[in-house]
N, C-alpha and C positions, 0 to 999 in steps of 0.2 A: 504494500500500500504506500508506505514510504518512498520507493521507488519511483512510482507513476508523480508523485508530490512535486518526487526532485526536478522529474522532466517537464511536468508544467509548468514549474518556478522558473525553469531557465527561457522556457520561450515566453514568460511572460513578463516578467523582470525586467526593467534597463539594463544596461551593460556590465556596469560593476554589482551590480545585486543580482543577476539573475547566476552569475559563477557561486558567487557564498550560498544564495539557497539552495542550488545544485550541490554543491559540497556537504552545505549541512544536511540534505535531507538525503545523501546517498552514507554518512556518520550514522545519523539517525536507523536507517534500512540495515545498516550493519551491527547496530545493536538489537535490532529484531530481531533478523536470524541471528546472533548468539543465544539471544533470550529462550526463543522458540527451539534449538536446537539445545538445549538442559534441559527445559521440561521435557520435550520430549522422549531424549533418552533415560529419563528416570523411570516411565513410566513400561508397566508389562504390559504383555499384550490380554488383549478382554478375551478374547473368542477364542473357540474349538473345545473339543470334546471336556478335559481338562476342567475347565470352568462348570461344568455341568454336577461335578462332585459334590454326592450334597442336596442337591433338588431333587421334588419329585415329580411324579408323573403317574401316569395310566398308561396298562397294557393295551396293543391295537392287536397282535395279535401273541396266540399262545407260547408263553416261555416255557420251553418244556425242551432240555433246559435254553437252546437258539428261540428267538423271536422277534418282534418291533414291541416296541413304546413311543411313545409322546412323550415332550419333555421342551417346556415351553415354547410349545407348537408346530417343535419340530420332530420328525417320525425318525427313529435312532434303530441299527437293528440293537439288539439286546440278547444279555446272558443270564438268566436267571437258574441257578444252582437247587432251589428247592420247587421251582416250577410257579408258575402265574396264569391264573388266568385272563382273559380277555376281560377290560375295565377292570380291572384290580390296581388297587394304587401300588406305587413302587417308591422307593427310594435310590436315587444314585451312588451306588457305595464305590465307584473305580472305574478303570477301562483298560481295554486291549485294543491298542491299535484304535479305529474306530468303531470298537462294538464296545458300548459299555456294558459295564459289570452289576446287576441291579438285586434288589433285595426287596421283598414282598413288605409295604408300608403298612407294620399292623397297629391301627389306632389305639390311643391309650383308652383305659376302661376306670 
């Protein structure tokens, strides 16, 4: 954004002011991108299977023990160890590769 600033500073500018705004605001554009480039690299990445650890979902189709789940609206195949049926809630406990690893969500009493 800084950048475009700098460009129409200089065509808009008289002679001697339209160099210094050009300079300051290509300064300025340079301390953006340093800014933008730390946050950035502090941050992880959000997405893939990974992040799903933890939530739950509903079976679409029978874990016995391969099958699919939902899992905030996306359809996952899925492993279920003790077997699920179809709409049964799940819990996210791991993953292989991209099949997670799920466990039958059984409500507290």
């Amino acid at each position: 954004m800084f950048f475009i600033v700098a460009l129409a500073l200089l065509l808009v500018l008289p002679t001697p002011w339209n160099l210094v705004g050009f300079v300051g605001g290509l300064v300025v554009f340079g301390g953006e991108i340093v800014f933008w480039n730390r946050t950035v690299r502090r941050r992880r990445p959000t997405a893939g299977a990974e992040t799903l650890i933890g939530k739950t979902g509903t079976v679409v189709a029978e874990c016995r023990p391969g099958g699919q789940v939902r899992v905030d609206g996306e359809i996952w195949e899925a492993r279920c160890e003790k077997g699920a049926d179809r709409g049964d809630g799940i819990v996210v406990i791991g993953r292989e590769g991209l099949t997670l690893v799920v466990a039958r969500d059984v409500p507290d009493s």
